[in-house]
N, C-alpha and C positions, 0 to 999 in steps of 0.2 A: 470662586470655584471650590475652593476648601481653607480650611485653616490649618495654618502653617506652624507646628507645635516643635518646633528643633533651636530655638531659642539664638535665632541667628547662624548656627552650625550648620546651615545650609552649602551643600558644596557645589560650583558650578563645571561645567564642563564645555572645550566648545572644539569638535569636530567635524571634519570635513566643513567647516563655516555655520555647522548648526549648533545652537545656545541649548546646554543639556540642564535642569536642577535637578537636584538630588537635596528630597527632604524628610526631615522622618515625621511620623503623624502619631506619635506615642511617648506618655510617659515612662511609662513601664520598661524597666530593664534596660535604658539606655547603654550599658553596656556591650549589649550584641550588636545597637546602632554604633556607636563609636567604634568598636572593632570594624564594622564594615566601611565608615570613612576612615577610618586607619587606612585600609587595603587599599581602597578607592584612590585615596592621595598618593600611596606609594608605585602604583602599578601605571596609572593614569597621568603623574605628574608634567609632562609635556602639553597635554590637554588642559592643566588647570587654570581655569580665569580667578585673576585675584579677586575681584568683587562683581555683583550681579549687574550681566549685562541689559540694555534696554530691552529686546524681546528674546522670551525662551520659546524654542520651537518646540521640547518635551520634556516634560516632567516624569520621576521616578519618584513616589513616595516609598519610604520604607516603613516598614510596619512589620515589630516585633509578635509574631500570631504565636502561641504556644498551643495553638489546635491544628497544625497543618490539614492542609486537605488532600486525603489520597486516593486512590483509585486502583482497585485492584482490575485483573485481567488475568484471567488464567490463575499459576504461582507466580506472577507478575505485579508488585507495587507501584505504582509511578506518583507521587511527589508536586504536586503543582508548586511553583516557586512564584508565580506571577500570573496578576491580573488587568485586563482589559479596561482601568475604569471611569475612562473618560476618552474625549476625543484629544490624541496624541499625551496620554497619561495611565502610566504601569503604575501598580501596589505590588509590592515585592517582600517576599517575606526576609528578614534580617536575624541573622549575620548571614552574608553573603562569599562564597569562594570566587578567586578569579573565573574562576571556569563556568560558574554561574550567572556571573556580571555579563561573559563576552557575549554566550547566548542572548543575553539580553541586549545586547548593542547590536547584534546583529538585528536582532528582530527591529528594533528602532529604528536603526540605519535603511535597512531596507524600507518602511515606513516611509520616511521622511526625503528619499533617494527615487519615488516614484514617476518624480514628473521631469528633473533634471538628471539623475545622473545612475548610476548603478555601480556596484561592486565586480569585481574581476578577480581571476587567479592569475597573479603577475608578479616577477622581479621587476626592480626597479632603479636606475643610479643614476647621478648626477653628473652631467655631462654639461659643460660650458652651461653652468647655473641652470640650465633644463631637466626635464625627465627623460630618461631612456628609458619606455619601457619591454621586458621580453617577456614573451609567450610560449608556452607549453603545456604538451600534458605531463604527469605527473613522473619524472625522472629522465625529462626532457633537457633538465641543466640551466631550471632557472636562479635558484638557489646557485648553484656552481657558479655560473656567469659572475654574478654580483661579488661573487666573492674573489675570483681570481680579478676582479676589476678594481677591488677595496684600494690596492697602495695608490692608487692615483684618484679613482672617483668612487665617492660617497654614496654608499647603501643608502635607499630611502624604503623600502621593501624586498622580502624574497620569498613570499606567499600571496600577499592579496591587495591588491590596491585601490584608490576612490578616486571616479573620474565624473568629475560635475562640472554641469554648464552655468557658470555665470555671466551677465551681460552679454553672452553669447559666444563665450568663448569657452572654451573644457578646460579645467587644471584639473589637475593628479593633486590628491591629498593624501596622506598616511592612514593607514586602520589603527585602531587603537590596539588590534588584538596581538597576543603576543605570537610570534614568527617562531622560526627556527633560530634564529641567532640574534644576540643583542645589540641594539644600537639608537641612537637618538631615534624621538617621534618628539612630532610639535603638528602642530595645527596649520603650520606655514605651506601655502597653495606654491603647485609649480606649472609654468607653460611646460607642454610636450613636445620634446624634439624630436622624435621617433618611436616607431613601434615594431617590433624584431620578433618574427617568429622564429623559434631554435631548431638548430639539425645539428647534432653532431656529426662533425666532420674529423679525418687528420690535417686539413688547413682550413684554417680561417678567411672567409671575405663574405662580402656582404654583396646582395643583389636585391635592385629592387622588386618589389612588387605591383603587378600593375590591376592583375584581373580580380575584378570586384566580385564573381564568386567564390572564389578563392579565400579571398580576406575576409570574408563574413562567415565562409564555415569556421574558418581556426578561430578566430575573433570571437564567438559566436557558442564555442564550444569549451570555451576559460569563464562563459559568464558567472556568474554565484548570482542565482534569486531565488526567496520565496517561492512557489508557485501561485501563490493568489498573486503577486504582482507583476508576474514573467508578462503581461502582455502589455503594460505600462513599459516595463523596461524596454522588450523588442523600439518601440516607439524614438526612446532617446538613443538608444543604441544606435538605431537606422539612420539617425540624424546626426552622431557622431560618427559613423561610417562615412557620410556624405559627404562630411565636411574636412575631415582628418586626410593628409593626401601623405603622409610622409611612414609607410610601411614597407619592410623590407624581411629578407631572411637573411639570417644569421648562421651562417656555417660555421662553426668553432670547434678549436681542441681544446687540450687543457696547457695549453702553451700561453702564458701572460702576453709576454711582447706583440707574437702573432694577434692576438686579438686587438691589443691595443692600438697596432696597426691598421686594424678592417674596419674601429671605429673613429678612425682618425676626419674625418670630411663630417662629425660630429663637435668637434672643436671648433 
């Protein structure tokens, strides 16, 4: 495919279950490459595989360009950071910021998330070793939820989270991207015990949900895709609507206990 010029400093990554490399393809100024696996290793290190796994699903070459390529529009510059140059393989110009990296796992993720699984806007917590997760739009109290939920059960997300079919079954994995608030990520897949769309209320309880249009508009309307891939996505989504039966609404305040109560038949 290419030759591989990083002299072993290859760094591997492996999310949502897929094997990422990160390699650079330059002698030249190696230091803008090292600064960016610097970054890479410290923001990423829950994803890190210690040595290379048997198959990569995508490849990231880094390549230090001192000619970027830009594109004016108007009084408008824009910046290309990355290219297209292979099937399931980006060249990316180096050194890299967080904020540049995420865009690029997003675009991967999605990629790679076509035929099993997709991205969601979702909190998410750990309940009897499960995923809990809840749904809203934006200051709906998904963020809030997770957190008045912390002294007893474990954040795993409180923005966006990964839900892929393997052997036929869905597990929730972690994004790699950075949230609103800090807290462990790792690669580790979870069964889902629930799916909670939010209302606040002044008392909390919980009612299930039965009617199937219903749960695909709210469902439906959290997804995060591409638009080239929105109609792959639709496909696995349909198929995890179908199969998933355990959806509900989540009436809450900001009262700890009462919640902990409504989700007690989650125990």
């Amino acid at each position: 495919m290419f030759q591989d010029y990083s002299d072993n400093k290859s760094i591997y990554l492996q999310i949502a279950g897929f094997n990422i490399k990160i390699l650079s393809k330059t002698y030249k100024d190696m230091e803008n490459i090292e600064i960016t696996y610097k970054n890479i290793k410290i923001t990423y290190k829950g994803f890190l595989l210690s040595g290379e796994p048997k198959k990569i699903d995508y490849y990231i070459i880094l390549w230090n360009d001192s000619n970027p390529f830009f594109l004016r529009q108007g009084k408008k510059n824009f910046l290309f950071f990355y290219e297209q140059t292979g099937f399931r393989q980006i060249t990316v110009s180096s050194p890299l910021t967080w904020i540049h990296f995420s865009i690029l796992l997003r675009v991967i993720l999605s990629d790679l998330l076509q035929e099993n699984g997709f991205l969601l806007h979702a909190s998410a917590s750990i309940i009897n070793s499960k995923a809990v997760i809840f749904l809203g739009k934006s200051g709906a109290g998904k963020s809030t939820v997770t957190q008045l939920l912390k002294p007893k059960y474990r954040i795993l997300a409180d923005d966006t989270i990964i839900i892929r079919k393997e052997n036929n079954t869905f597990y929730l994995y972690q994004t790699p991207f950075i949230e609103k608030h800090s807290y462990l990520k790792t690669n580790h897949k979870y069964l889902i015990l629930s799916i909670n769309f939010l209302k606040k209320e002044k008392i909390c309880k919980l009612k299930k949900v039965v009617n199937s249009t219903q749960i695909r508009k709210q469902f439906f309307s959290q997804l995060y895709s591409e638009k080239k891939y929105l109609s792959k996505d639709i496909k696995i989504v349909l198929e995890f609507l179908a199969k998933f039966q355990a959806f509900y609404i989540l009436f809450f305040s900001k009262e700890p206990n009462s919640l902990f109560k409504s989700l007690k038949i989650f125990r």
